[in-house]
C-alpha positions as CSV (number, residue, x, y, z in Angstrom):
1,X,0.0,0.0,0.0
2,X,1.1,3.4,-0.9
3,X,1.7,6.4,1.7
4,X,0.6,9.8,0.4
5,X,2.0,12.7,2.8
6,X,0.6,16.6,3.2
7,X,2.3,18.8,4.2
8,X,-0.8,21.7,4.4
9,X,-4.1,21.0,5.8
10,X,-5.9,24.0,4.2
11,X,-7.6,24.1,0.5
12,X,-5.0,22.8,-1.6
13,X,-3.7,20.1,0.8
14,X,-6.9,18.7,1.6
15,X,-8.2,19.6,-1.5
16,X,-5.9,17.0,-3.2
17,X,-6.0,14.7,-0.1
18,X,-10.3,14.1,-0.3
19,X,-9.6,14.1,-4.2
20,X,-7.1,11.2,-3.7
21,X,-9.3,9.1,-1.4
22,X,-12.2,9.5,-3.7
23,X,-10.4,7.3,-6.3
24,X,-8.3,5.4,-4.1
25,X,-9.9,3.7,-1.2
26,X,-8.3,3.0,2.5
27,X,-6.9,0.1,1.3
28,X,-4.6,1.2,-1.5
29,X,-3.7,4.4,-0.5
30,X,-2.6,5.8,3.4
31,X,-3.3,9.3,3.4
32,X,-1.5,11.4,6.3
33,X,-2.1,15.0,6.4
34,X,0.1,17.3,8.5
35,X,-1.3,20.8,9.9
36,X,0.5,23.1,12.5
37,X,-2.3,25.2,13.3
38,X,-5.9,24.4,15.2
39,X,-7.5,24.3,12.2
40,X,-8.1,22.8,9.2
41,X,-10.0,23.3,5.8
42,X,-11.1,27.0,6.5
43,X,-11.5,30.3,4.9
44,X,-9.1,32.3,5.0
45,X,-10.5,34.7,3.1
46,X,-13.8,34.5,5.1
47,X,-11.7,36.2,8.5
48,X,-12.4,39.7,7.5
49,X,-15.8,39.8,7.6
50,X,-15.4,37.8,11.0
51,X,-13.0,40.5,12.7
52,X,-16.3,42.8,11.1
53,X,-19.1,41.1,12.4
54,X,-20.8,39.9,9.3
55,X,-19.7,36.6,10.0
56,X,-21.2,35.3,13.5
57,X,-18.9,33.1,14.5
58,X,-15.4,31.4,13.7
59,X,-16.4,27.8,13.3
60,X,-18.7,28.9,10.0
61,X,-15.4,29.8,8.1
62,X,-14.6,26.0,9.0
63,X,-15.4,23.7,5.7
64,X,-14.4,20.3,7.5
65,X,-13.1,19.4,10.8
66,X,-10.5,17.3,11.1
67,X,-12.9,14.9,12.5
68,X,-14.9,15.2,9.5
69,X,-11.8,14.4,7.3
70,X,-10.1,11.3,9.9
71,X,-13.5,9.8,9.3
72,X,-13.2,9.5,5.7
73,X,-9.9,7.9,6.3
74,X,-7.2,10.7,6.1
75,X,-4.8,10.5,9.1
76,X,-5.3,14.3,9.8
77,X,-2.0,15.5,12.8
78,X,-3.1,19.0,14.1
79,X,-0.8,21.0,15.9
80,X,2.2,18.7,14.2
81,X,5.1,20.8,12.3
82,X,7.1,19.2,9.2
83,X,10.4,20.6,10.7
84,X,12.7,19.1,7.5
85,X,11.8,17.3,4.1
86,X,14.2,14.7,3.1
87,X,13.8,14.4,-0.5
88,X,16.4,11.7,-1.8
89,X,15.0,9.8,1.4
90,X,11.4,9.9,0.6
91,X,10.6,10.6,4.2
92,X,9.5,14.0,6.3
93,X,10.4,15.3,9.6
94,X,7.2,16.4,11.9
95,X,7.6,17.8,15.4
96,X,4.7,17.3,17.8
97,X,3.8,21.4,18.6
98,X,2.6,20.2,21.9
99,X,4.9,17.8,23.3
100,X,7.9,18.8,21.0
101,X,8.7,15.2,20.4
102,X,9.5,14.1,16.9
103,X,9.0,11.7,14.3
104,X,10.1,10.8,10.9
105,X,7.6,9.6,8.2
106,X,7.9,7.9,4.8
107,X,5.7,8.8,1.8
108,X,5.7,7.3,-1.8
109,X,3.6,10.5,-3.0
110,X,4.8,14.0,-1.0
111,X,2.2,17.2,-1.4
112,X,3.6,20.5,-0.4
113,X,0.8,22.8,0.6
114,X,2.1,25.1,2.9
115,X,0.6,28.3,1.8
116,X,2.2,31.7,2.0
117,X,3.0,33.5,4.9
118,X,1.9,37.6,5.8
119,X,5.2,40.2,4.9
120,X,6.2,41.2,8.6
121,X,8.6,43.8,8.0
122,X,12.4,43.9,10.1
123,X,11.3,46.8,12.1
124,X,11.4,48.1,16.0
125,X,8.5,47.5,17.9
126,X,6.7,44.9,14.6
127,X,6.2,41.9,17.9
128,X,4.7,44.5,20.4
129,X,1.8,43.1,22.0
130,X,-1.3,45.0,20.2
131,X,0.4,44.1,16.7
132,X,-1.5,41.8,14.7
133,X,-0.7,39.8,11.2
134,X,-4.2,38.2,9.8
135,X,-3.3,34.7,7.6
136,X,-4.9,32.3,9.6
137,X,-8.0,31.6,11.9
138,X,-5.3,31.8,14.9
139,X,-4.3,35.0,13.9
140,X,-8.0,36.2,13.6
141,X,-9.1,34.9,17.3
142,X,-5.9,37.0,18.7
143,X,-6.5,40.1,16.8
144,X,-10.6,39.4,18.2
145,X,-9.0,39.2,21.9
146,X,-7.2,41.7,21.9
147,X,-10.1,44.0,20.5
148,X,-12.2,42.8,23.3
149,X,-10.1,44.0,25.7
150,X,-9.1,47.3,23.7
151,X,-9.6,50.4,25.9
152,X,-8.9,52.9,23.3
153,X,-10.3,53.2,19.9
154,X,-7.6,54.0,17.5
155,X,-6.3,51.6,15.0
156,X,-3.6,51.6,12.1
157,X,-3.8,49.0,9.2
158,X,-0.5,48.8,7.4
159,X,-0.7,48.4,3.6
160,X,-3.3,49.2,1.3
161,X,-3.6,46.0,-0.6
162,X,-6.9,43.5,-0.4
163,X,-6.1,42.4,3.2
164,X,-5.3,45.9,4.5
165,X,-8.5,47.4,2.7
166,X,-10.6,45.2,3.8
167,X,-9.7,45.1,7.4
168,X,-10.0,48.6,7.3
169,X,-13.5,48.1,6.9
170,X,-13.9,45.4,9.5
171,X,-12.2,47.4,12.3
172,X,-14.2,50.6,11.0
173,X,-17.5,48.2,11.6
174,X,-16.5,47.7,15.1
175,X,-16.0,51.8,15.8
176,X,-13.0,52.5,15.6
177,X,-11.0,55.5,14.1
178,X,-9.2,53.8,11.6
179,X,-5.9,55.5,9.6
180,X,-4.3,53.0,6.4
181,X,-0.6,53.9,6.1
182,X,0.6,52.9,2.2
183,X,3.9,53.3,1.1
184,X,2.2,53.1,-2.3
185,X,0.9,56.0,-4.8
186,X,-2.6,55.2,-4.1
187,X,-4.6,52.1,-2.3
188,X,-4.8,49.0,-4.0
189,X,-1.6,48.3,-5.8
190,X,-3.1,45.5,-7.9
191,X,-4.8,48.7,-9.7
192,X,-3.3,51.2,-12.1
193,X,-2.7,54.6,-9.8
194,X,-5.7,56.3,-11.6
195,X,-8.3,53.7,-10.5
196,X,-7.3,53.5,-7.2
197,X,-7.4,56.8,-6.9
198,X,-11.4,56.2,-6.8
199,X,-10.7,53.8,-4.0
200,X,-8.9,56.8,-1.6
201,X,-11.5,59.2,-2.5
202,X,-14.7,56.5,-1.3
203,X,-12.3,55.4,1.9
204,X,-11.8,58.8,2.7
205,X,-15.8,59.3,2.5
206,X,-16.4,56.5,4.5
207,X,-14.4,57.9,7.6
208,X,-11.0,55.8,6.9
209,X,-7.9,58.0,6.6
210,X,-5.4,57.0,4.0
211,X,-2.0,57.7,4.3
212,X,-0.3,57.5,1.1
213,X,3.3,57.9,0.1
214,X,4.4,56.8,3.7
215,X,7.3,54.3,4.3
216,X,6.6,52.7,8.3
217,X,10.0,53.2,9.7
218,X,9.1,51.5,13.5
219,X,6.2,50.8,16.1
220,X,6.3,52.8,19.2
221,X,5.5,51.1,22.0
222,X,5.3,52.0,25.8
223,X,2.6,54.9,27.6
224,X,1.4,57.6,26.0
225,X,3.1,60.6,25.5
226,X,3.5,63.0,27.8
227,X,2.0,60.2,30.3
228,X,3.7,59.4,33.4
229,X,4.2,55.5,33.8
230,X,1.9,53.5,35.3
231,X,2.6,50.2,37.3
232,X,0.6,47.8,35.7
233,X,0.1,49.6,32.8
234,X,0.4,49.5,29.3
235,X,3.9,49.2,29.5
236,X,5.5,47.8,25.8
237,X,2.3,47.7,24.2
238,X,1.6,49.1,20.3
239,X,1.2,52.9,21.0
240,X,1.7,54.6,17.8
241,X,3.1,54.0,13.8
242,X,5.9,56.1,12.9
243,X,7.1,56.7,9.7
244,X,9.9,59.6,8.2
245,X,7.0,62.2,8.3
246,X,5.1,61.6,11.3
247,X,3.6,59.3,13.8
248,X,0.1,58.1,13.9
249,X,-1.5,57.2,17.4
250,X,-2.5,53.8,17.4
251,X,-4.6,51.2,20.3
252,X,-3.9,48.4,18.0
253,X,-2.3,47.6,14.4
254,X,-3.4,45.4,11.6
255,X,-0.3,44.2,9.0
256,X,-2.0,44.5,5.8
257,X,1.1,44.8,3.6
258,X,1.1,41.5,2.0
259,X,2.1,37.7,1.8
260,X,5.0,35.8,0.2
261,X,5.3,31.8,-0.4
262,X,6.2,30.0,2.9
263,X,8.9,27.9,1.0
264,X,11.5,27.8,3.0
265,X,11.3,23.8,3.6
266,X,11.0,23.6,0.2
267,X,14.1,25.7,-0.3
268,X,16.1,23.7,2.0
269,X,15.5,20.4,0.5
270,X,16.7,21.7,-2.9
271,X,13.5,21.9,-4.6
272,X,13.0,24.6,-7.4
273,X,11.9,27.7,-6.7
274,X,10.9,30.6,-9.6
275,X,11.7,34.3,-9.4
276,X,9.0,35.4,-6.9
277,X,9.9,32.5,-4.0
278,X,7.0,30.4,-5.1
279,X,7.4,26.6,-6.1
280,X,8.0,25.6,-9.8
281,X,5.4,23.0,-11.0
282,X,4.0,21.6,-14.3
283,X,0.9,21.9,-15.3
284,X,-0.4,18.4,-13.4
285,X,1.3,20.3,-10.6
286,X,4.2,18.0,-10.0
287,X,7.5,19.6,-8.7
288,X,9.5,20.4,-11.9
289,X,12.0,17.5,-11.7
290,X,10.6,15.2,-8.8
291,X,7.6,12.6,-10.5
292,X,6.6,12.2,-6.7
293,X,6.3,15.4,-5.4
294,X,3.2,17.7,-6.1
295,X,2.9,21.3,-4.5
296,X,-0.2,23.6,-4.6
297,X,-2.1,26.6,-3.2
298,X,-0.4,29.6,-2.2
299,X,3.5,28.4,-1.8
300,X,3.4,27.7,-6.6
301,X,4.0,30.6,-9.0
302,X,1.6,30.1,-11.5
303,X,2.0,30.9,-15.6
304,X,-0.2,34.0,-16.3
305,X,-1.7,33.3,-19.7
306,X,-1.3,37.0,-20.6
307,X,1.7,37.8,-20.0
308,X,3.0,34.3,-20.5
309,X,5.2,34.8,-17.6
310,X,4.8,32.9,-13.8
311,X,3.2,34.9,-11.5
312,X,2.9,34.5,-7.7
313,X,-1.3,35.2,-7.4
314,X,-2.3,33.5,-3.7
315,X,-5.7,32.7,-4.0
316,X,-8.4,30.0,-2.8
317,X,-10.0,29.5,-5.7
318,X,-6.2,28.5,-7.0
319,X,-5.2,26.6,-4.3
320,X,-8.4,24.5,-4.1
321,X,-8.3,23.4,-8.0
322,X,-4.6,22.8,-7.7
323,X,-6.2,20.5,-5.1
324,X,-8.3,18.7,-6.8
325,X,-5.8,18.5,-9.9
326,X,-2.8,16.7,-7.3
327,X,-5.6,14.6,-5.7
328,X,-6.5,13.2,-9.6
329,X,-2.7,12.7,-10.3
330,X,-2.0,10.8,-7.0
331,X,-5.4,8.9,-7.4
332,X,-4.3,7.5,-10.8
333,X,-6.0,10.0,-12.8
334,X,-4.6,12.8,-15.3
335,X,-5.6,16.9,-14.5
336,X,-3.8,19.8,-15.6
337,X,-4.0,23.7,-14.8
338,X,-3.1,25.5,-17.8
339,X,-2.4,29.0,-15.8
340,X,-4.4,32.3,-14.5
341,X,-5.7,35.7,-16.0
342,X,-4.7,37.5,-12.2
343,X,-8.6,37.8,-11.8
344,X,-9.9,38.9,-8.4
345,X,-12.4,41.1,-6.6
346,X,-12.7,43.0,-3.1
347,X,-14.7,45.4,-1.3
348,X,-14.4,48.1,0.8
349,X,-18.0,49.3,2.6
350,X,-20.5,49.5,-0.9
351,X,-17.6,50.1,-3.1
352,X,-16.3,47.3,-5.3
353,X,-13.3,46.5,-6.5
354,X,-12.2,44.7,-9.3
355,X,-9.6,43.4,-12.0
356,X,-8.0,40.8,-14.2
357,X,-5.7,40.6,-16.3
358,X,-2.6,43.2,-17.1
359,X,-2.1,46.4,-15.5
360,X,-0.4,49.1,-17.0
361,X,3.1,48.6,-15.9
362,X,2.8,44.7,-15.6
363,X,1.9,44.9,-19.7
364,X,5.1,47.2,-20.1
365,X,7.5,44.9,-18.1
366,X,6.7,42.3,-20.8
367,X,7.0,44.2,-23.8
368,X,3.7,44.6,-24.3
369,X,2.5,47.7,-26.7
370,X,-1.2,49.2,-25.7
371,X,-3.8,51.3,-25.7
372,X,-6.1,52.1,-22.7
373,X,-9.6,53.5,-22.5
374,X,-11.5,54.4,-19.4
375,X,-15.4,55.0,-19.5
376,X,-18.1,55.5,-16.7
377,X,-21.7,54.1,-16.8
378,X,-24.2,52.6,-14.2
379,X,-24.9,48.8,-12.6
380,X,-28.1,49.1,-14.6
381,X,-30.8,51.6,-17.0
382,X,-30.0,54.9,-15.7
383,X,-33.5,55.3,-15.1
384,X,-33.6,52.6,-12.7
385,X,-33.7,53.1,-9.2
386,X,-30.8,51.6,-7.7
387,X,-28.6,52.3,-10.7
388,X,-25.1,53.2,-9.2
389,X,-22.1,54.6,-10.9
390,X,-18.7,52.4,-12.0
391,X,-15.8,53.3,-13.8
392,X,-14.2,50.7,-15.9
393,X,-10.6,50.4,-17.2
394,X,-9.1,48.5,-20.2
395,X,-6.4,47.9,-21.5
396,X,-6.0,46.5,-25.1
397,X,-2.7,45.6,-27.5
398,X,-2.2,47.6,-30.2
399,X,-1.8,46.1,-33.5
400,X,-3.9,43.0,-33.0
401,X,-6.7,44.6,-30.4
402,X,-6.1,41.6,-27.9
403,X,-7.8,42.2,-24.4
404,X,-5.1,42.7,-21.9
405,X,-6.7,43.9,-19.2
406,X,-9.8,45.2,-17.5
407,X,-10.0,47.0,-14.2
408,X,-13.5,47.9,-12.0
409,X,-14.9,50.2,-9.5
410,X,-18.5,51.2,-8.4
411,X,-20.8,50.6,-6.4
412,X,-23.3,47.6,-6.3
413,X,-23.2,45.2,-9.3
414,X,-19.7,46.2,-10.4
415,X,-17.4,44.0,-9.2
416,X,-18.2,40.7,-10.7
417,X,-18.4,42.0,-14.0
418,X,-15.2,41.3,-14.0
419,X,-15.7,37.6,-14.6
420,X,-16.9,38.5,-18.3
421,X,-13.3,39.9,-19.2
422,X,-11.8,37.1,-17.2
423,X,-13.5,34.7,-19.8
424,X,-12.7,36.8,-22.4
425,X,-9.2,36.8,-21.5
426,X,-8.9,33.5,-21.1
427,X,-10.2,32.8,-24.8
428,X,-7.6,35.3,-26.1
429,X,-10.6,37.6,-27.6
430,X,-10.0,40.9,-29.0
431,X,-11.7,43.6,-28.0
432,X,-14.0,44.3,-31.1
433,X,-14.9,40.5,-31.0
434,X,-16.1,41.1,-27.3
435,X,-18.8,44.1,-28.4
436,X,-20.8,41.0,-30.0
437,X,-21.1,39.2,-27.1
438,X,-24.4,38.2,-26.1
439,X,-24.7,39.6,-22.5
440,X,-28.1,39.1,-20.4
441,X,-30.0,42.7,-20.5
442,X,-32.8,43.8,-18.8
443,X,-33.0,47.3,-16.6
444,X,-32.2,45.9,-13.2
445,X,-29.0,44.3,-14.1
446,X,-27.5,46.6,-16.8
447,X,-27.8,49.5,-19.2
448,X,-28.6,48.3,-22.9
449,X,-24.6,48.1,-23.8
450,X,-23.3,46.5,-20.8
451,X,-20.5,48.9,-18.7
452,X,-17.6,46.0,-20.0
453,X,-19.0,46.2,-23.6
454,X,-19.1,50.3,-24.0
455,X,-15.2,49.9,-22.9
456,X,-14.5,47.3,-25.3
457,X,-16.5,49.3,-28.3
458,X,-14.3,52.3,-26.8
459,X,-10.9,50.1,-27.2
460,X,-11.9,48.9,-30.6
461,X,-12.0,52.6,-31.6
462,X,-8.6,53.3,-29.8
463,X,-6.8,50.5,-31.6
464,X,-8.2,51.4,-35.0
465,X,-7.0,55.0,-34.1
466,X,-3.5,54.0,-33.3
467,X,-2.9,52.0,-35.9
């Protein structure tokens, strides 16, 4: 009997280890999965909206319990760390979290899952009691405690990309005065600087001050200032952000700046790693190199059919296909996953935030020649109640009109628009072959020429006029 080994109990390692025990039963295939936090199979994603209160209560973010998953014969190990991968050996080393005893374990088929880990910045004060990174459902409960017990009511997020944005909004939910520091030009990075422009202007409507342009430098910790010590007091605890220009005044701090592949076993054991950290794979998502080694979910770089480049995009939906596709290689079967368009889709409040595809400078580091066009239009029939305003961005190759990239932001009904140029992408349409697509239409959903169609009509014209 074989002896499949995860290392990775979240989407893509249990993705892949329910896929592989659907086609091969207990008796063929020993399934151990290893996981070093409390949970298993959970949303990341979903802890936002926790911290916000839209989501009651932790254990709904939870897909599976490990009881759920040892019961369908996978030998689940919670709170057990792979400490060391011995490749030409075929075996791992786990360390027991709780007892610190350890253990070697053999595998015929090895799965690396071991996701990406937040960017927490070399800087004084970043482990100060009060400073909080938000990756897993661990991190979520201790940034919930220490809210509970938060006497003040001023809170810094750090970064301005989907995490930080979106906490923004869930510490705003729970009343708090809430300042975003971004070293960037504008919020949202994964948007060109004009569109996220639109995003400052509706955070700063919505009560959240953004800080652009500002480089954190350390976190200030200790009393107030100008506050005599206090025995018993706050003592090292988060008190402020400071950066070159200033220093904002801060009860707690979110670290919203980003995550990078947690490779570093993988690094150690000599497997290969691309340009951005991430794992190498083929497209069945075996190790480049290794026929028994998969890896999936946020630790891969993935090939970006635009750009034709790999790309390091950590995503759920990604990391549960890659999933399903190792599971259906281990199992016996045959899967691939041909690449990515970059899609994805946030919110901040009621505004919605979208894009897939290339953005301006990402289409210029490739070589890329284009045209962009920008329009604004309404969710649906202007004379509709409920129709609300979006701006849409595209860009499109000159020359041979290829869609390269479409950007989104509005109000209700924007955001998943988005998923039409993500098809349309991944077809390798043109832009004047997308104004004759066949689009649902009625008032309540859109205007007669859909908000993505009147840019694609407007591209068309823009790539005739160029040429």
């Amino acid at each position: 009997m074989e002896r499949m080994v995860v290392i990775g109990g979240d989407a893509a390692g249990m993705s892949a280890a329910s896929q592989a025990r659907r086609l091969r039963g207990p008796g063929e295939l020993e399934i151990v999965a290893f996981e070093r936090s409390h949970f298993a199979s959970y949303s990341a994603c979903g802890i936002p909206y926790w911290v916000g209160g839209d989501v009651d209560r932790r254990e709904q973010l939870v897909a599976r319990s490990p009881q759920e998953h040892r019961s369908r014969g996978i030998d689940l190990r919670m709170r057990t760390e792979v400490v060391e991968i011995d490749v030409p050996g075929q075996r791992v080393r786990s360390r027991d979290l709780e007892s610190g005893t350890e253990a070697w374990t053999g595998y015929d088929k090895l799965v690396i899952a071991t996701g990406a880990r937040p960017v927490r910045p070399r800087l004084p004060g970043i482990d100060a009691p009060g400073v909080h990174g938000v990756q897993t459902l661990d991190d979520g409960q201790a940034l919930l405690d220490t809210l509970a017990g938060l006497e003040g009511r001023r809170a810094v997020v750090v970064g301005a990309g989907y995490i930080g944005v979106e906490m923004a909004e869930a510490l705003l939910k729970r009343g708090l005065e809430v300042t975003v520091v971004n070293r960037g030009e504008q919020p949202m990075a994964t948007l060109d600087p004009d569109m996220g422009r639109l995003v400052h202007e509706a955070m700063d409507g919505m009560g959240i001050t953004t800080v652009n342009g500002a480089e954190v430098t350390k976190i200030l910790t200790g009393p107030e200032v100008g506050a005599s010590p206090v025995p018993g007091g706050p003592g090292g605890r988060v008190r402020a952000v400071a950066t070159e220009d200033g220093e904002f005044p801060a009860d707690v701090v979110v670290l919203g700046i980003g995550v990078e592949p947690e490779t570093e076993l993988a690094r150690a054991a000599g497997l290969p790693l691309g340009t951005h950290g991430g794992l190498l794979t083929d497209l069945s998502m075996r190790v480049r190199g290794y026929e028994d080694v998969w890896a999936g979910g946020d630790c891969v770089e993935v090939l970006d059919l635009v750009s034709g480049r790999e790309r390091h995009i950590p995503l759920g939906t990604h990391a549960n296909k890659h999933g399903q596709i190792i599971g259906a290689g281990v199992g016996g079967g045959y899967a691939t996953f041909p690449g990515v368009v970059g899609t994805a889709v946030s919110k901040v409040c009621d505004l919605e935030i979208a894009r897939t595809g290339l953005l301006e400078k990402e289409a210029r580091a490739v070589g890329l020649r284009f045209v962009t066009v920008t329009v604004e239009s309404t969710s649906r029939a202007g004379y509709y109640p409920g129709a609300a305003p979006m701006t849409v961005k595209m860009l499109a190759e000159r020359r041979t009109g290829r869609l390269l990239g479409v950007q989104i932001v509005g109000r209700e009904g924007a955001g998943k628009r988005v998923d039409v140029a993500a098809v349309a992408l991944t077809a390798g349409m043109t832009v004047e072959r997308m104004t004759a697509l066949d689009l649902g239409y009625a008032p309540p959903f859109s205007p007669v020429w859909d908000p993505v169609l009147v840019a694609a009509r407007k591209a068309t014209a823009a790539v005739a006029q160029a040429d």
